[in-house]
N, C-alpha and C positions, 0 to 999 in steps of 0.2 A: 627436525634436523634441517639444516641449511642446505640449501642446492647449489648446485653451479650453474652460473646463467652457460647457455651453448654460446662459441665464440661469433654469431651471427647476431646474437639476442646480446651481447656482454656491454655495447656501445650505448644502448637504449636503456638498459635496465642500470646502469651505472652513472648515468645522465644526472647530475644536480645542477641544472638549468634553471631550473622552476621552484626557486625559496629554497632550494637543496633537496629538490624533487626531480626525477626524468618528466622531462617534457612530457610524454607521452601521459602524465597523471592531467595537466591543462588538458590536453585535449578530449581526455575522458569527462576531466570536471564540467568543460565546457557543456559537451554532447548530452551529458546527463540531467545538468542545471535548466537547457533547455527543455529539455525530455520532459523534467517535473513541473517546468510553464507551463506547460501544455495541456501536462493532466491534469493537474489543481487547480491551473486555472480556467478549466473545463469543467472540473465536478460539481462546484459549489451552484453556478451558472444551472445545470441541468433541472433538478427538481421545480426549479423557481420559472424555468422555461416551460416544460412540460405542464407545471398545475397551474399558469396564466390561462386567463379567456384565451379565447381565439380575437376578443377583438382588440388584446392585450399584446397580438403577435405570437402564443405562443399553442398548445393545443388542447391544453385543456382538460387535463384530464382530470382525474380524483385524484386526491395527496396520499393516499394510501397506494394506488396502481403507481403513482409519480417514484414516490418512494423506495416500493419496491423493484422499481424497474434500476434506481439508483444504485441499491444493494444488489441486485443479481451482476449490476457490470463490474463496481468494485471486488466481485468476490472472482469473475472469472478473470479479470485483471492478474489477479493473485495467482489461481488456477494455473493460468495459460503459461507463467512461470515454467512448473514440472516439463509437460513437452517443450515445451521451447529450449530447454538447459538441453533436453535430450537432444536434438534434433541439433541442435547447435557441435553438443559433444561428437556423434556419430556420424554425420552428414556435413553439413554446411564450417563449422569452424566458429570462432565464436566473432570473428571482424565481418566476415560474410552475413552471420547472423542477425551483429549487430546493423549492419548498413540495408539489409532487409528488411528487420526489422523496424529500423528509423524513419525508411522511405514509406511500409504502407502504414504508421500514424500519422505521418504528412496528406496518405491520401483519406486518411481518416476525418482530419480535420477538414481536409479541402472539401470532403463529402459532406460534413453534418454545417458547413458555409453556403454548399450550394441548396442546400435544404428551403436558403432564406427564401429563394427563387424561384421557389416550386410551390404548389399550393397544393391543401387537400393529402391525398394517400401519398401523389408523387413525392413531397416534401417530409413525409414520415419514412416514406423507404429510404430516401437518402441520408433521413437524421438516423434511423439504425445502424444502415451499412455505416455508415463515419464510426459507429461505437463498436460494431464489429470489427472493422479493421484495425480501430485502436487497440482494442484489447490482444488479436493476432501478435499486432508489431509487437504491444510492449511484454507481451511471451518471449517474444524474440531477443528483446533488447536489453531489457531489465534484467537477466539473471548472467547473463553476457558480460554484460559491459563492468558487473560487480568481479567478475572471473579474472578479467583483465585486469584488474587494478589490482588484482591479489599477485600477477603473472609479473606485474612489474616489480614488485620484493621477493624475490627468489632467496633472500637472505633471513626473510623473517623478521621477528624480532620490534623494539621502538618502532626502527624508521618506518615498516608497513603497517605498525598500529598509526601514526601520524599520518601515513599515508590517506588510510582510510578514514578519518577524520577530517583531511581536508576536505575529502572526496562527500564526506555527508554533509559539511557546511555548504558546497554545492546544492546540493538536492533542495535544503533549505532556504537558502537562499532564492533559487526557483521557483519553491513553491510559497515564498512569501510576496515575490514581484508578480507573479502570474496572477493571483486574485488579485490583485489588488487593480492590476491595468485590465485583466479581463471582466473586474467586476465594477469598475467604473462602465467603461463600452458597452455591457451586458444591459447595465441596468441603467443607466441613465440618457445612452445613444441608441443602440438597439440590439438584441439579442444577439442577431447575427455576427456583430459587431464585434461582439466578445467572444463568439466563435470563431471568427476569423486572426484576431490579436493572439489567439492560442495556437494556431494553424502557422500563426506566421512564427511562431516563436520555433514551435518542432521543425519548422524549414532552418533555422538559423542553426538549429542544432545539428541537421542534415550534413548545413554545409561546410560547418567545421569540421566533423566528422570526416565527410568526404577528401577535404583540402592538406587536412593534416595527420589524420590517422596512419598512413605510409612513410612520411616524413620523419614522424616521431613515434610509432612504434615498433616498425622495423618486422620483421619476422613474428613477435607474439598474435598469437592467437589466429594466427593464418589456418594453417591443417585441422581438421578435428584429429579427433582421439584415436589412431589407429592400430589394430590389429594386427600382431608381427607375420601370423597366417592370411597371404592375398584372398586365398577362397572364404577365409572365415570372414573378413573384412567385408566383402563383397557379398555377403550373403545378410549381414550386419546393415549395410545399407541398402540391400533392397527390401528387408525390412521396415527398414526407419520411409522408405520412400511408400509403401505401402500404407502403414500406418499413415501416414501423414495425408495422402489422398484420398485413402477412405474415410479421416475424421471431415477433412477439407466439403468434400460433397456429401457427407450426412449435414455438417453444417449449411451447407448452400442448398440441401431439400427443403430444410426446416425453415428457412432464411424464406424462400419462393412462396412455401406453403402456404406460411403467414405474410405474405407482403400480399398476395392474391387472393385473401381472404376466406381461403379454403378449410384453413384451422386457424381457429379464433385461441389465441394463446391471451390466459390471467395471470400474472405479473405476481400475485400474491401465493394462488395456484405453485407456480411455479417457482417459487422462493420455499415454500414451504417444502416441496419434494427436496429443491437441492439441501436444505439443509438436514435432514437424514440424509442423504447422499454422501454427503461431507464427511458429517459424525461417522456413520461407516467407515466410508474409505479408511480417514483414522485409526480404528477402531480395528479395522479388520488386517489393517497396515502392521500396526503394535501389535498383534498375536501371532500373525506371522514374524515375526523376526522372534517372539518367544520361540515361538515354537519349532520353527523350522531354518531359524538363522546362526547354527551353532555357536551360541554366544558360552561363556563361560560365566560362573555363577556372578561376578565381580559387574561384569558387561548387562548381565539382566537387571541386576541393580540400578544402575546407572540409564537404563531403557526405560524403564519401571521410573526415573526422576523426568524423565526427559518426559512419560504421558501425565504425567502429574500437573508438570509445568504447561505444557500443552493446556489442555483442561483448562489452567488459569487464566492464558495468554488469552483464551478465545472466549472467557467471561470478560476482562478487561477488553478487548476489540471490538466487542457486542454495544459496550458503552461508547467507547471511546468515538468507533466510525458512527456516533451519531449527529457528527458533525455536518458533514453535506444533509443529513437531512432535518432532523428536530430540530437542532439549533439554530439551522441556517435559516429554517420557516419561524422559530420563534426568533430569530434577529427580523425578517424579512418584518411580519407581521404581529409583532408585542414589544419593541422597541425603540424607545425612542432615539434617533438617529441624526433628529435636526442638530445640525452645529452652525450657528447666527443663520445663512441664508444657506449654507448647505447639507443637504441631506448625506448624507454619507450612506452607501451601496451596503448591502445590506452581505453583502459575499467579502465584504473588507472583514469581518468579522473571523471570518477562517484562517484567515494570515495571522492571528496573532499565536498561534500555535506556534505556526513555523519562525517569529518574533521571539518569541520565549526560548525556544530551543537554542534558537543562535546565540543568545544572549547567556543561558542558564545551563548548555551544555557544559564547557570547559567549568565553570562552578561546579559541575556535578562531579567531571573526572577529578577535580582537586579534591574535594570532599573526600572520594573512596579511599585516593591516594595517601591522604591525612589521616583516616581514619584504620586504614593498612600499617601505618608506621607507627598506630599506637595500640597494635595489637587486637583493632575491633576490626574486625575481616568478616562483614555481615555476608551470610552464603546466598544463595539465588535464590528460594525461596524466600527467604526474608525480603527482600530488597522484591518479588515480585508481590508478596504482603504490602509491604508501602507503598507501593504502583496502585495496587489494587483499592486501598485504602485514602490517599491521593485523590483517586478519579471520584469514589463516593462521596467525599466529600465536594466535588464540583459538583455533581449531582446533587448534592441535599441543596446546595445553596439557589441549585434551580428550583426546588418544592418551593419555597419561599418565594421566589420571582412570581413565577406559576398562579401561584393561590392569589395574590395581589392584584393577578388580572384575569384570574375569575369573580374574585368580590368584584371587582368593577362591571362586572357584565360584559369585558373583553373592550371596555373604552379605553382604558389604562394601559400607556404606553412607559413602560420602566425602565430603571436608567440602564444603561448599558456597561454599567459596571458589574453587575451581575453574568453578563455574557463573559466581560473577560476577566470577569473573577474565576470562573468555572472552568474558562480554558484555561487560565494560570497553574488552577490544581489538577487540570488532568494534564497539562505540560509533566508536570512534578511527576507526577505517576508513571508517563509515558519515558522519560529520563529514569527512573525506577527499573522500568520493566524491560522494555526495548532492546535497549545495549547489550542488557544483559541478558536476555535472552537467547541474543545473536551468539555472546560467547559460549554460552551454555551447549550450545547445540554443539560445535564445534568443539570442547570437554567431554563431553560426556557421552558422545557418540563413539558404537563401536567405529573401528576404521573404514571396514567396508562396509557403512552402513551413512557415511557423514554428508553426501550428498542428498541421499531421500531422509533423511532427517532434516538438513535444510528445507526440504522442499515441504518437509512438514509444521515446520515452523513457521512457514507460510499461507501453510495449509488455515490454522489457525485464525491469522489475517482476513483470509477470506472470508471464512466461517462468519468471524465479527464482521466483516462489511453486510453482510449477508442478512444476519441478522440485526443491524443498526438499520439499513435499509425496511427490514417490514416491518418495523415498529415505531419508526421516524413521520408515519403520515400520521400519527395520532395529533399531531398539533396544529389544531383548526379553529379558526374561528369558529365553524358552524355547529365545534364539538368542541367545547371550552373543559369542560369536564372530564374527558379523558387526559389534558398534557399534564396533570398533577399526578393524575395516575400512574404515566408512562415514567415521570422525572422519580416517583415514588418507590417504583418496581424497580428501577435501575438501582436506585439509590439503595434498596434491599438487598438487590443482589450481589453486590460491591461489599459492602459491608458484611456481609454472611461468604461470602469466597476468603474476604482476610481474615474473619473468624477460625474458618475451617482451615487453611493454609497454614493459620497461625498454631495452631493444635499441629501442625503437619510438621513444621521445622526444625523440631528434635531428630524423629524419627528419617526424615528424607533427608536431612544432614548426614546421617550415618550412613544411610546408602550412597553418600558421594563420596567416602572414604578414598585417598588417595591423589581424591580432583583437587587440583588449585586454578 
């Protein structure tokens, strides 16, 4: 149902300034565009940092701890979402949130920069704190700033699906410049280097945000969500303030413990707990709302589609985030990269994702739309079967790379068409799945249930980082024999998820009766 903008909000949200957009969509695009410099092109950077010698600049660790330490930040990246929407909604407001959140990944960055200048332990504490704080902000910022862009179509409808479109060519767009300048810096000037180019980019974001967010948003997303009852309100936020201090310094015990070397924390260890942790929560999430979320029979159906999909989203993410790590170590170290006198960065390779998408998005909304007006209106399980099916085949065509340099004995550097062959078809998949997932949740969710279902379709995301991360250190020189394995096992599971999915799409169709 359409809203009324309030007559404070009507000047801002009725704005077609910007290509027949309110300003205020630029200044999000901006803010967000640099957001995703930042992070991507920070991710790719990391593993390659971490599993260098120390006399390579970097610390050395094992690819398997490297790895995993990769997957535990992307997953709590995702995580820190859930609180951060809350704390935003009930507390802070989501412009508060965001500008909070946007300043401590600035000092995030500026932390894992000063890292370069420290040596020994000193220089590992400040490389964690930078990934802690990151991941804080972008709790804060990321599920904010996605709010706001919905806050500016009070009408619904096209213009906030185009809205939102723009708004993802952004992200993309950021996250194909950010590797690309942070992974030239990184890896051919100096580590630091390309920590800092990503550091500066989240300042730029800053200070757009800061400069223009007033100007051209006006009143949205100023207040959080309040309480028509003062006492109920107030009792609301000193909850939210509680929670919030007591997660803050359980995090800052464990943060001390381990920097002082008091508790020796394993990376692999500790990937593995979270990921039952995960599965849980999920799990334990979805039976509560059976069971105690008074749904009506029609609503359990549609719940019952939405853990199905779930399930799939976080077999496909398991694959997919093994980008920062498998891939980026078989680009780093089984690829050949020379072009005439120049080597090309071995983290250029992850930008071609965010290449394809910008390129083969709007290809894809035409497709459905074409395929809509002739009557083939493939449902969400189907289209997350082609996702699914998409990616394994990126995967099979890495066994074949794989094996080629293990016959060689690991001398055999292969062309790198194989790398972006592989992202081309998990592109494909990711255009499959993604989108449509997004809608999904937003369909098929009871009403009062559409916000923690977002947050669980996120949930999902982490999961796959999670697990991309501890299986991503299999690709070693020192262990040539396990990366066929790992490309192998993927590539099994991919193909046996769209098997079983595909057996599913009669029956999970029917329980979406009524969804369009």
């Amino acid at each position: 149902m359409s809203q009324v903008p309030s007559a404070d909000a009507a000047p801002y949200v009725n704005d077609t300034r910007f290509f027949g957009h309110p300003r205020g969509l630029a200044t999000l695009f901006f803010t967000e565009m640099w957001e995703r410099f930042s992070y991507y092109g920070l991710r790719p950077l990391l593993i390659l940092f971490m599993a260098a010698a120390l006399s390579e600049g970097g610390f050395g660790f094992d690819r398997s701890q490297a790895s995993a330490i990769v997957g535990i930040y992307g997953a709590f990246v995702y995580v820190a979402s859930l609180p951060g929407g809350w704390i935003a909604d009930r507390l802070l407001g989501l412009r508060r949130a965001i500008f909070i959140g946007a300043s401590l990944i600035t000092g995030g960055h500026l932390s894992i920069g000063l890292s370069g200048l420290a040596s020994g332990t000193a220089g590992k504490i400040f490389f964690f704190l930078g990934l802690v704080l990151i991941v804080l902000g972008t709790g804060l910022l990321k599920p904010n700033i996605s709010a706001i862009v919905g806050d500016l179509y009070p009408e619904g409808g096209a213009r906030r699906d185009a809205g939102f479109s723009i708004f993802y060519m952004g992200i993309n767009v950021g996250a194909f410049a950010g590797q690309l300048i942070t992974g030239i810096l990184g890896e051919a000037v100096g580590w630091h280097y390309g920590f800092g180019a990503a550091g500066v980019g989240m300042l730029l974001g800053l200070v757009v945000y800061a400069l223009s967010a007033k100007k051209t948003l006006g009143p949205l997303g100023v207040e959080p969500t309040r309480h028509p009852n003062a006492a109920i309100q107030g009792k609301q936020e000193a909850q939210v303030k509680l929670a919030m201090w007591v997660g803050l310094a359980l995090l800052s015990a464990v943060f001390v413990l381990a920097a002082t070397g008091i508790v020796s924390l394993d990376a692999q260890v500790i990937g593995g707990y979270m990921t039952f942790l995960l599965v849980g929560l999920a799990f334990g999430f979805f039976a509560y709302v059976f069971i105690a979320g008074d749904l009506s029979g029609d609503e359990k159906k549609r719940v019952g589609v939405i853990m199905v999909l779930f399930i799939f989203a976080a077999v496909f993410w398991s694959a997919f985030e093994q980008a920062p790590t498998s891939l980026n170590l078989f680009a780093r170290d089984f690829t050949d990269r020379q072009l005439g006198s120049f080597l090309i960065p071995a983290t250029w390779f992850q930008s071609v994702n965010s290449l394809f998408i910008i390129i083969c998005a709007p290809l894809f909304a035409m497709l459905w739309t074409g395929l809509g007006k002739r009557g083939i209106d493939l449902s969400s399980p189907a289209k997350f079967a082609l996702g699914l099916f998409f990616a394994g085949l990126g995967f099979l065509i890495m066994i074949f790379a794989a094996q080629r340099v293990v016959a060689s004995g690991g001398t055999l550097l292969v062309s790198p068409w194989w790398l972006v062959g592989s992202y081309l078809l998990q592109t494909l998949g990711e255009l499959c799945l993604s989108p449509v997932g997004l809608s999904s949740m937003t369909k098929l969710s009871p009403r009062k249930f559409v916000g923690q279902m977002m947050g669980i379709w996120f949930l999902a995301s982490a999961l796959g980082n999670l697990i991309g991360g501890l299986v991503g250190g299999n690709v070693d020189p020192e262990k040539l024999d396990q990366m066929p394995k790992l490309f192998t096992l993927t590539t099994i599971s991919l193909f046996a998820a769209t098997l079983i999915l595909g057996a599913l799409i009669v029956p999970v169709r029917r329980m979406m009766t009524g969804v369009k």
